[in-house]
GUTI-505371 format. One line per 5 residues: number of its first residue (from 1); for each residue x, y, z of N, C-alpha, C. Coordinates in steps of 0.2 Angstrom, whole numbers, plus 5000, padded with zeros to 4 digits. Example, Ala and Ser with C-alpha at 12.3 -4.5 7.8 and 13.67 -1.06 7.14 Angstrom:
<recs>
1	5066,4972,5039,5062,4978,5039,5066,4984,5039; 5064,4989,5035,5068,4995,5036,5064,5000,5039 $
</recs>
This chain:
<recs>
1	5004,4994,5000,5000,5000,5000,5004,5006,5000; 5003,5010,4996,5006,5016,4996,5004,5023,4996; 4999,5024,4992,4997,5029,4989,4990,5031,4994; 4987,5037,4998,4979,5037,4998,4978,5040,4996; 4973,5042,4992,4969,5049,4990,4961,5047,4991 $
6	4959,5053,4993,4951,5054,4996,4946,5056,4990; 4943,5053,4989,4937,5058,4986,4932,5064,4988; 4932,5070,4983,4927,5074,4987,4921,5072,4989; 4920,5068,4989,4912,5066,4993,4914,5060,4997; 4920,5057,5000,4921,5054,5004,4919,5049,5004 $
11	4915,5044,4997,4913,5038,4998,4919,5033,5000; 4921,5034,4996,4929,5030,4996,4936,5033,4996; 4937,5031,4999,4948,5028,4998,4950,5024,4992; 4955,5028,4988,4958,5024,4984,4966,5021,4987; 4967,5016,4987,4975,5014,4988,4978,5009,4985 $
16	4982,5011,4982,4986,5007,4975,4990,5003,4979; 4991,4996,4979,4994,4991,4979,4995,4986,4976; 5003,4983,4976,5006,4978,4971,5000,4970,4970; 4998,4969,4964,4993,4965,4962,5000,4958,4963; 4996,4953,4966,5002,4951,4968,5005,4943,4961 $
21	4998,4944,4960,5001,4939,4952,5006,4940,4949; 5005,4946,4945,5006,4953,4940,5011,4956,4943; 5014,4958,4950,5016,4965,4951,5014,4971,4947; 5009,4972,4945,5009,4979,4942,5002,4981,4947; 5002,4989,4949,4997,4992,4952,4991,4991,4950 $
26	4988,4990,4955,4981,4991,4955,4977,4996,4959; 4973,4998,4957,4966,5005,4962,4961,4999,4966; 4963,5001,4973,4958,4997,4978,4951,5003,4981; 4946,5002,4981,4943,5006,4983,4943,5005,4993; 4944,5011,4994,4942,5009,5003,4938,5013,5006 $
31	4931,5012,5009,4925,5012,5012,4928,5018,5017; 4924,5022,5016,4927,5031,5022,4921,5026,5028; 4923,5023,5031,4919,5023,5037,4924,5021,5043; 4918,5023,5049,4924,5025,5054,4925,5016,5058; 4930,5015,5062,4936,5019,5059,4939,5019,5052 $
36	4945,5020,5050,4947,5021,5044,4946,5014,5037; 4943,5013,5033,4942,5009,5031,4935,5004,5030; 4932,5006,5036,4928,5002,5040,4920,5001,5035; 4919,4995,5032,4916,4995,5027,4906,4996,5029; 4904,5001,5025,4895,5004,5027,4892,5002,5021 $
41	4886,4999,5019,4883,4998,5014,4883,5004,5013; 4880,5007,5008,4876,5015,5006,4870,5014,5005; 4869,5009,5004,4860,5010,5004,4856,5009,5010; 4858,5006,5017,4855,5002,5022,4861,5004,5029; 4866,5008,5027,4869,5009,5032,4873,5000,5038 $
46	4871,4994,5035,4871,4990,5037,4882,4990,5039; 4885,4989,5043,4890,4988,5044,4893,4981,5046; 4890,4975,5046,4893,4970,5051,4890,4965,5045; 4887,4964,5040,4885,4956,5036,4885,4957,5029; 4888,4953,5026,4892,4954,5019,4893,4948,5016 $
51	4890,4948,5011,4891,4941,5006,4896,4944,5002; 4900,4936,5000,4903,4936,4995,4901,4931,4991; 4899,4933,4985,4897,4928,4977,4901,4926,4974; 4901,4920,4972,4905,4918,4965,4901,4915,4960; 4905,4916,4956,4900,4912,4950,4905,4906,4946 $
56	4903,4903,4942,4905,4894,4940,4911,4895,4945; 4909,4889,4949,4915,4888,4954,4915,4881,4954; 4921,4877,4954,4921,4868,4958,4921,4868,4963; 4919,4867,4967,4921,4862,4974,4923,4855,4972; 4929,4853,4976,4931,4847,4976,4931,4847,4985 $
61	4931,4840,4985,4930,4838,4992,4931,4831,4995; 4937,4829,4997,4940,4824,5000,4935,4821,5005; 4934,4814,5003,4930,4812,5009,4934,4806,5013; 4934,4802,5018,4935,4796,5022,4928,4792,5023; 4927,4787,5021,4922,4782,5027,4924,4780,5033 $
66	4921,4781,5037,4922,4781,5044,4922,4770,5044; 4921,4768,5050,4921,4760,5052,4914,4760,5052; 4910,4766,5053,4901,4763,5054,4898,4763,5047; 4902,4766,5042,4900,4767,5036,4898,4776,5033; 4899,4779,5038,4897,4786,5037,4904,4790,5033 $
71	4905,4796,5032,4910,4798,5029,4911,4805,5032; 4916,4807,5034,4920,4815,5034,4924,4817,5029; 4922,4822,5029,4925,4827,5025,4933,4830,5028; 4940,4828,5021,4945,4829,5028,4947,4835,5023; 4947,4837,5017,4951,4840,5012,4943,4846,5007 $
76	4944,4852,5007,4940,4856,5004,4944,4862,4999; 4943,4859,4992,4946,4864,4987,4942,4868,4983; 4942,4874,4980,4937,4877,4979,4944,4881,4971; 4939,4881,4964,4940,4884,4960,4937,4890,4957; 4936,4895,4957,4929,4900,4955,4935,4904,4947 $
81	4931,4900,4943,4931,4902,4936,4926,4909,4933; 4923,4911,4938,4918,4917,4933,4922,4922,4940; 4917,4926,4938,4916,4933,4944,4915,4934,4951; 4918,4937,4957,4917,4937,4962,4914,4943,4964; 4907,4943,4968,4904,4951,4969,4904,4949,4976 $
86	4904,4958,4979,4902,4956,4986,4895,4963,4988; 4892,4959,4992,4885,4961,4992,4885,4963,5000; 4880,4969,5002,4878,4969,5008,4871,4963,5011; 4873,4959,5015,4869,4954,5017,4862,4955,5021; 4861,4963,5020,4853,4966,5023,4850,4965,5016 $
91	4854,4971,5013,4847,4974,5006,4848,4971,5000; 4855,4966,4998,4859,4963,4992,4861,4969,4987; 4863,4977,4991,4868,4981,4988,4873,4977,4984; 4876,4979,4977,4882,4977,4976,4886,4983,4977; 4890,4979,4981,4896,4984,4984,4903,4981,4982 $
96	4903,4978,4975,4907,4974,4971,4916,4978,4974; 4915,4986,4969,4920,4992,4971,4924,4991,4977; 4922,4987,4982,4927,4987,4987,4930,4982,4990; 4929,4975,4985,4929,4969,4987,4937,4969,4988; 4941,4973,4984,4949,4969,4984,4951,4974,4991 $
101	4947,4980,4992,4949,4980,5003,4947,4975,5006; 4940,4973,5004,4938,4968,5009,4943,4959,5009; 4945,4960,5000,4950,4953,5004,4955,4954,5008; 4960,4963,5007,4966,4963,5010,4965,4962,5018; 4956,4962,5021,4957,4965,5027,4954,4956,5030 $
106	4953,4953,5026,4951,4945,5028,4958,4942,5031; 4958,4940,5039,4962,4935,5042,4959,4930,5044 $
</recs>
């Protein structure tokens, strides 16, 4: 992260960061909410539930039989070939524009 620049209407923060495939820059959009970053839908005000969508995706999924015959699940791999949106989880705003803060702030 290097660079912040504001908007005059404060919807967002932009911060350019190393794409890390690519190394070349990319524009992240960052949610002006308090504290700094801190993501608001704009339609519902909603701050705390958030979906994230994918589209054609595989699931693979390693299974075991158990000794009674049942099966656990030990191994979950996931491909997502199409698009990823990320939605507010009250009113299903797309709030797509911010989705590459929302992954840098996922631990």
């Amino acid at each position: 992260m290097t660079t912040t620049m504001k908007n005059k209407n404060k919807e967002a923060n932009t911060e350019q960061s190393a794409d890390k495939g690519t190394g070349r820059r990319k524009k992240v959009q960052i949610p002006s909410g308090e504290p700094a970053g801190r993501l608001i839908c704009p339609e519902c005000g909603n701050d705390r539930d958030f979906v994230e969508l994918a589209t054609d995706v595989i699931l693979t999924t390693h299974f075991v039989q158990n000794r009674d015959g049942s099966f656990s699940p030990v191994d979950h791999q996931s491909n997502v070939l199409g698009e990823v949106r990320l939605l507010c989880a009250h009113c299903d705003t797309d709030i797509t524009r911010f989705h590459a803060h929302f992954q840098e702030m996922v631990f």
